[in-house]
N, C-alpha and C positions, 0 to 999 in steps of 0.2 A: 504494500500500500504506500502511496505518495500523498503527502498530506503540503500543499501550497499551501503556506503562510507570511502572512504579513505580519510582518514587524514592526510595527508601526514609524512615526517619525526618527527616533534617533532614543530618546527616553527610553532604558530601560524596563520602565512599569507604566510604558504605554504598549505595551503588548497585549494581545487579549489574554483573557484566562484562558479558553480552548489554544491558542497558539502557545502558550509559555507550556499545558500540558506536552503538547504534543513535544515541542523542542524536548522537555525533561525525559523523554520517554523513547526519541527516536535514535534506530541503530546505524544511522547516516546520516549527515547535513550537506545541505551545498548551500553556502550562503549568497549573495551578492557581497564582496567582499570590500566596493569601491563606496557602498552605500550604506551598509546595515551596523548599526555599531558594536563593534566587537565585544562587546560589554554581555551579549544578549548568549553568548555560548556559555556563559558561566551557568547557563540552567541545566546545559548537555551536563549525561552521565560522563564519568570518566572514562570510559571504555568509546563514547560513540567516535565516530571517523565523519572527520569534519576536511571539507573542500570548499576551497576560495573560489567562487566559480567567476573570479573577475579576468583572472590567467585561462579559463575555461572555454569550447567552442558551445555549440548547439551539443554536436555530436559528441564532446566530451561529456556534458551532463548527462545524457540519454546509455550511453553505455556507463558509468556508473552508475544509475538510476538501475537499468538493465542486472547489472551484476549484483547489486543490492536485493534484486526481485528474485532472483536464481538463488539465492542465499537466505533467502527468505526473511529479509529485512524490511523496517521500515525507514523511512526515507521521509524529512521535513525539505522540502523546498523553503528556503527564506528568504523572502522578497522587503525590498524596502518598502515602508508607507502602506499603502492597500495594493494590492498584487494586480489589481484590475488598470489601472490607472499609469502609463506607459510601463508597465511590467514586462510583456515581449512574455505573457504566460501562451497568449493565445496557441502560437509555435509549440509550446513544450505539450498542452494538453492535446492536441492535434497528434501529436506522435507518443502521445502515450495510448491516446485511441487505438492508433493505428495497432501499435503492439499489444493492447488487449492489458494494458497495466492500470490497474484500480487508480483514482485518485479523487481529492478532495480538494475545494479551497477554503480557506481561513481569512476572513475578510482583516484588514487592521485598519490602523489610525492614519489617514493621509496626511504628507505634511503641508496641503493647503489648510486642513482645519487646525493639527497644530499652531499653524503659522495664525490663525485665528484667535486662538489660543496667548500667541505669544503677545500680540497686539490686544489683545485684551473687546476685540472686536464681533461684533456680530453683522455679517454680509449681507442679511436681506433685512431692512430698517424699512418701517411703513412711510408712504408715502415718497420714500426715496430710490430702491430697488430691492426686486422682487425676483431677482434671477439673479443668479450665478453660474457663470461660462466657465469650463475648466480648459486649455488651451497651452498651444507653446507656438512663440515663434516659427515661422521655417528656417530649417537647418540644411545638417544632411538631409535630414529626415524631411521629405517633400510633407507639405499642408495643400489640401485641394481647393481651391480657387477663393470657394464659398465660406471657407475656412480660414481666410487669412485674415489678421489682427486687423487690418482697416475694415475689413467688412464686418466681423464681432463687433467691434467698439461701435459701430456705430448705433448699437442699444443702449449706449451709455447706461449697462448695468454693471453690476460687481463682478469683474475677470479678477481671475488666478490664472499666473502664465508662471508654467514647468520650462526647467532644460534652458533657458534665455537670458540669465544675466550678463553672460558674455556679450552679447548682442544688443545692451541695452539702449543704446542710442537709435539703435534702427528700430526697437519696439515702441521706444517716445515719437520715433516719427514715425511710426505706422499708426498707431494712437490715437496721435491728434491731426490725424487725415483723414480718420474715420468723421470726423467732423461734428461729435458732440460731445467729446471730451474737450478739454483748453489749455492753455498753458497753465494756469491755475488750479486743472482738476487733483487733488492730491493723489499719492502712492506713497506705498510702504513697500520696503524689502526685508525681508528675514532670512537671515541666512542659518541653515542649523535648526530650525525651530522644536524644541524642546531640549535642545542639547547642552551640558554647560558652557561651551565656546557660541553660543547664539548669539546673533547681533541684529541689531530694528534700527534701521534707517529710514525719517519719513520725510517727505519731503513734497512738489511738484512736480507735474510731468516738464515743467521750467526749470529746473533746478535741480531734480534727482543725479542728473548724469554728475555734475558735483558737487553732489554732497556725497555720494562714495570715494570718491577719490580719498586713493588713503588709507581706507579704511579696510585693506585686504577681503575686500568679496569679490569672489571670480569662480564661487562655481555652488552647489546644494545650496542657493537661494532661491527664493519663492518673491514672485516678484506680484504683488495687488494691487490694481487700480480700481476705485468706486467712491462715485460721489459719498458713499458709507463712511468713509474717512474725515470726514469734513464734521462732522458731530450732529449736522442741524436733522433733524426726522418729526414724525409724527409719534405720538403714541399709540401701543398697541389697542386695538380694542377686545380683543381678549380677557383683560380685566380692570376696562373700564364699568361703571356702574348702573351706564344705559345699554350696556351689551347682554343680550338672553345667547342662551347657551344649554344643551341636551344636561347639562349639570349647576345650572345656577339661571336663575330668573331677573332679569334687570331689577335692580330696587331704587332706578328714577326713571 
């Protein structure tokens, strides 16, 4: 059995409970080695057989995987953040298919909501936005047409953009091409979020480019832009005292 699990952001006891079992209990790991914090093996038995899978192919994982199943092991895949969300599990479950090898995923903690977390911020504010895009610049890695940062932005809701800090000055002006953001509209970056080298940098899409400078960020940062930032919203109505609700009756 292969059990894909997320690791969550970088925090040690932001793992789930089902993912910290299984870690404690499995007689193989392959971690992502470039992502997941090394902190997280300390649950492995001492006996289990632990692989960096960041030196690793496709086909390196899959015949260890493989040789683990002939051996009659179980196997923790460990994925950074939630496994769903540029994980590249698609690939591995597709060829576990094919080979007829059981498996499971283990949902974890993304580091967009860490990164939430860190700033101390909530993404969807009434009256202000109501959606949340999760996205990354294009890289190597092509984005299809309809999918490019000018064409998202221009919902001026609350984006999360993975994988692009390098790249940030082409995201500020892809941004505010989209034409309803501004130079003004805020962002924050976090780099690390939950981790104790973590750092929040907030700033404007006028200004961001520097106010890093400096500040050694160039790579696991999490880059937000949303009017959400800016503090001004509405109140919920939820548990305002004119709002009826299947468990509470307005009392004005």
């Amino acid at each position: 059995m292969v059990h894909i699990v997320g690791a969550g952001p970088g925090d040690p006891e932001l793992i789930t409970v089902k993912g910290k079992k299984y870690l404690e209990e499995a007689d193989v790991v392959i971690y992502a080695g470039s992502l997941v914090n090394p902190e997280l093996l300390s649950y492995c038995k001492d006996r289990a057989e632990i692989h960096n899978s960041a030196s690793m192919t496709l086909e390196d994982v899959l015949g260890t995987i493989e040789q683990a199943e002939t051996e009659g092991k179980m196997t923790v895949r460990l994925h950074t953040g939630d496994p769903a969300i540029y994980g590249a599990i698609q690939e591995q479950m597709d060829a576990f298919k094919a080979r007829k090898i059981e498996y499971d995923v283990v949902p974890g903690v993304s580091s967009f909501l860490a990164t939430a977390a860190a700033l101390k911020q909530e993404y969807t504010l009434p009256g202000v936005s109501q959606t949340v895009i999760v996205t990354r610049q294009e890289g190597r890695t092509p984005v299809p047409d309809r999918e490019k940062l000018r064409a998202l932005a221009r919902h001026g809701s609350t984006m999360c953009i993975f994988l692009s800090i390098t790249m940030l000055d082409k995201v500020v002006e892809e941004l505010i091409a989209g034409g309803c953001y501004t130079k003004e509209t805020p962002i924050a970056i976090v780099q690390r979020a939950s981790w104790p080298q973590q750092k929040i940098v907030r700033a404007t899409l006028e200004t961001i480019c520097e106010e890093i400078k400096g500040k050694d960020i160039d790579r696991t940062a999490m880059i937000v832009v949303s009017p959400c930032l800016a503090g001004n919203y509405e109140l919920s109505q939820l548990y305002a005292p004119t709002f009826s609700h299947m468990f509470r009756e307005a009392s004005k």
